[in-house]
C-alpha positions as CSV (number, residue, x, y, z in Angstrom):
1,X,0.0,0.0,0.0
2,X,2.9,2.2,0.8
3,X,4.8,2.0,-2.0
4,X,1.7,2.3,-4.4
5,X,1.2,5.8,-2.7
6,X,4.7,6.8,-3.4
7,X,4.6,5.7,-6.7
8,X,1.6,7.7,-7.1
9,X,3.4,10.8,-5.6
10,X,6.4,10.5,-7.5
11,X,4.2,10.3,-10.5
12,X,2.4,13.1,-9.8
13,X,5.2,15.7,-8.1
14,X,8.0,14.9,-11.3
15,X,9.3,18.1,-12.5
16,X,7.3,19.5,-15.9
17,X,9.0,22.0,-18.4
18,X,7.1,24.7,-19.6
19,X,6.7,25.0,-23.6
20,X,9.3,26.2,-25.2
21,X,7.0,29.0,-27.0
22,X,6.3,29.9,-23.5
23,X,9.6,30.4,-22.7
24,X,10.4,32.9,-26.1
25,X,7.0,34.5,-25.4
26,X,8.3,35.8,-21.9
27,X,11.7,36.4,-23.2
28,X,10.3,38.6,-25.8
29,X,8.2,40.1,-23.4
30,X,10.8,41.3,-21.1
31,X,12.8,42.7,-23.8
32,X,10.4,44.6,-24.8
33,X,9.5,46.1,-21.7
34,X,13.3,47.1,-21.0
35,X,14.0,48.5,-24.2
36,X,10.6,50.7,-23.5
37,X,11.9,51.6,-19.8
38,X,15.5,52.4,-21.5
39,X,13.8,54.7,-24.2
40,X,12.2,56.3,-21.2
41,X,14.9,56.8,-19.6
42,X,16.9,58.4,-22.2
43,X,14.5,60.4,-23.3
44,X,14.2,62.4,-19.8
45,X,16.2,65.3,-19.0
46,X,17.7,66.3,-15.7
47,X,15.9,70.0,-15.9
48,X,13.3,68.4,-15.5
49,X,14.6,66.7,-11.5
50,X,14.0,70.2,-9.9
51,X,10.4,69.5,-9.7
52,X,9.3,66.5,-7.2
53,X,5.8,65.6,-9.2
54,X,8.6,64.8,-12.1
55,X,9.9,62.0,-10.2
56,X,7.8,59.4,-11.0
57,X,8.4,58.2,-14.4
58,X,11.9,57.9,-14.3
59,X,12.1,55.7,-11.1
60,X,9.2,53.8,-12.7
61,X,11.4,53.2,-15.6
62,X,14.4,52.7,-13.8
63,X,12.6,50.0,-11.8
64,X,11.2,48.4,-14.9
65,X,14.3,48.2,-16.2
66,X,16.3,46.5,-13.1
67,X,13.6,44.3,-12.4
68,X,12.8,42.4,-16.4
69,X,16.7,43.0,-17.2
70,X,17.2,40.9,-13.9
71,X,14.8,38.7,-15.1
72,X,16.0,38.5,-18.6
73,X,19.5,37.8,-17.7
74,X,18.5,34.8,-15.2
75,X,16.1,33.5,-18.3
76,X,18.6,33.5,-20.5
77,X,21.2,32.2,-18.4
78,X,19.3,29.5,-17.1
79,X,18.7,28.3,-20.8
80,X,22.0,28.6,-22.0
81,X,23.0,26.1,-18.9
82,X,20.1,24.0,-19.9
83,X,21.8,23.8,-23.5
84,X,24.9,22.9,-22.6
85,X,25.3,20.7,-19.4
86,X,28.6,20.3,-18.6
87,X,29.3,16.8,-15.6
88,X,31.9,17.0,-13.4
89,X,33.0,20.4,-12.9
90,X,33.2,21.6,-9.4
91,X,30.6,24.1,-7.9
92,X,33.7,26.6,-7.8
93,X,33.7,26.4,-11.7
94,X,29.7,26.2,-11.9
95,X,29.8,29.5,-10.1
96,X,32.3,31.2,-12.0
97,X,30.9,29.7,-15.4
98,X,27.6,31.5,-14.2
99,X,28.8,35.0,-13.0
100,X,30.7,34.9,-16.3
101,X,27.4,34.3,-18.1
102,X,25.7,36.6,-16.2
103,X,28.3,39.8,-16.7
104,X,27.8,38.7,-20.2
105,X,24.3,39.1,-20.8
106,X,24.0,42.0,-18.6
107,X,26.4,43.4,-21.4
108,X,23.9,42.3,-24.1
109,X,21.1,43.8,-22.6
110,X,22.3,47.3,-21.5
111,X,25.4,47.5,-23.9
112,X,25.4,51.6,-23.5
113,X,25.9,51.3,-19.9
């Protein structure tokens, strides 16, 4: 009885990848909204900072733009590890392979910066 209940649990908890569309659809998403949020942001003036009520759009858009770039970079990070799995490294190498990967699609998203 026991083990036909974890068999049933193990069935039922195993691990399920999205789509792959999925995947491109929130990719493209996020690009989009911080290419927007960059536009924004390069399109305001410092002038314009004297006044408080001014405020609001560019830490909206600076906040849009941290937040999907950080989510962009961890999507497209966590995909390129998927693609290419590499056994038997150490976790000192896993970490540096990542922060490498990371610094580099940081650069890709915000290359003016």
């Amino acid at each position: 009885m026991s083990a036909n209940v974890e068999a049933l649990l193990r069935e039922a908890l195993t691990p399920v990848d999205p789509p792959l569309r999925l995947a491109g659809q929130l990719e493209s998403a996020l690009s989009a909204l911080t290419e927007a949020a960059q536009e924004e942001l390069d399109s305001w003036e410092l002038a314009a900072m004297r006044d408080p009520r001014n405020w609001v759009r560019p830490l909206v858009a600076a906040g849009v733009t941290v937040t999907a770039g950080s989510a962009l970079v961890a999507l497209r990070v966590r995909a390129r590890h998927r693609s290419r799995p590499e056994r038997g490294s150490t976790l000192f190498q896993y970490a540096e392979r990542t922060l490498k990967d990371i610094a580099e699609e940081a650069r890709r998203i915000l290359p003016d910066r």
